[in-house]
C-alpha positions in Angstrom: 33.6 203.4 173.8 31.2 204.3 176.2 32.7 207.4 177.7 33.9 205.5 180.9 37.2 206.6 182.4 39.6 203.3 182.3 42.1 204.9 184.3 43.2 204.1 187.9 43.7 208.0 189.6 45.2 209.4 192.7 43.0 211.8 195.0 44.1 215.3 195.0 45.1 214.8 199.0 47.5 211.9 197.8 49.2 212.3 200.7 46.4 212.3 203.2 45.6 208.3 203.4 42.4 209.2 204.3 41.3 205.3 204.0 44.2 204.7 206.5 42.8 207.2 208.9 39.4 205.9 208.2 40.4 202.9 210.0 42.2 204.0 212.8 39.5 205.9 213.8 36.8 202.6 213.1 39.6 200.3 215.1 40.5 202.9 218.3 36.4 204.4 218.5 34.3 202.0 216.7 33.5 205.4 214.3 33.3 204.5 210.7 32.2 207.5 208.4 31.0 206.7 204.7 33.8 206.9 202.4 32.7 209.6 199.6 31.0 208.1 196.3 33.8 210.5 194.5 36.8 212.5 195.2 38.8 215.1 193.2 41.9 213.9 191.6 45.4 214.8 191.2 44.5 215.4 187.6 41.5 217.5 187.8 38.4 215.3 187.5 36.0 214.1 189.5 36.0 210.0 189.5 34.3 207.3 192.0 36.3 206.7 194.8 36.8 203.2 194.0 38.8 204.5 190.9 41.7 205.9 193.1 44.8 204.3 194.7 47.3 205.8 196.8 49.4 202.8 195.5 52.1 204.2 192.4 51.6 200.4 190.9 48.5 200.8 190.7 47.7 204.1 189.1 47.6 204.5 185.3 46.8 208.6 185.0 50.2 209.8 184.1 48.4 213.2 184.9 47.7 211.9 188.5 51.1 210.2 188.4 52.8 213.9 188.1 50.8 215.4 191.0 51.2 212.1 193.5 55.3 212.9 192.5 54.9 216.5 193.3 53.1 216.0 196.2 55.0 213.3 197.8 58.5 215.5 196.9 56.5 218.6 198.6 55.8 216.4 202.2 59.2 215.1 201.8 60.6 218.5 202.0 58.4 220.1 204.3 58.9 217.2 206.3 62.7 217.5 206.6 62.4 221.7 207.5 59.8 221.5 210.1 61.7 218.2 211.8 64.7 220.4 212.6 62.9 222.7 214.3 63.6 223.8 218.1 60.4 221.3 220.4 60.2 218.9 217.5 58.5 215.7 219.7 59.8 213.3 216.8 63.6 212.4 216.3 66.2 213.3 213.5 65.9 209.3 212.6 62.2 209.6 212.6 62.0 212.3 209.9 64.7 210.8 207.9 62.8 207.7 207.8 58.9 209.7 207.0 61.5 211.7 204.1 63.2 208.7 202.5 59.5 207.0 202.6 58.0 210.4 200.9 60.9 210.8 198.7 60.9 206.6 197.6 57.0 207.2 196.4 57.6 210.2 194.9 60.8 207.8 192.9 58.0 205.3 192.3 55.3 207.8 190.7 58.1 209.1 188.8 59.3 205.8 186.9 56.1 204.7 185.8 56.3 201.2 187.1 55.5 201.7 191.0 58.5 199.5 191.7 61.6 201.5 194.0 65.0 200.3 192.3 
């Protein structure tokens, strides 16, 4: 083996879609910054971008697997205390829907297969 990391990883901002904001900034301004040659991952190393998915079907580091499941159970929580809060501009429905999405990837991460059941 040539030393080459097989593995499909998560960025350690997992829950950041930086690609998805990438693009709404490209489609609303016509900006498009470079997307970095390599990120920091969910399990500690450094890998090229292209190695990363926010996608729990398509990553294989259980390590990164664990952290996008932590991560996505942490927003999901956060989410759900700071939307009850007195001048939320979002309603209840709104953060129950952001949770249960939060809370269905953290399920997917967690099962190992990326599919929600």
């Amino acid at each position: 083996m040539d030393g080459v990391d097989p593995h499909i990883h998560v960025g350690q901002g997992v829950t950041r879609y930086d690609a998805r904001v990438r693009n709404l900034l490209a489609g609303t301004f016509g900006l498009v910054g470079d997307l970095p040659e390599t990120v920091a991952t969910g399990c500690g190393l450094r890998v090229p971008y292209a190695m990363t998915s926010p996608r729990p079907e398509s990553v294989t580091c259980l390590a990164c697997r664990e952290h996008a499941r932590a991560e996505h159970l942490r927003l999901a929580e956060q989410m759900a205390r700071l939307g009850g809060m007195p001048g939320a501009t979002v309603t209840g429905a709104q953060i129950a829907e952001v949770v249960e999405h939060h809370r269905d990837l953290a399920r997917r991460f967690a099962d190992g297969t990326g599919h929600s059941g």
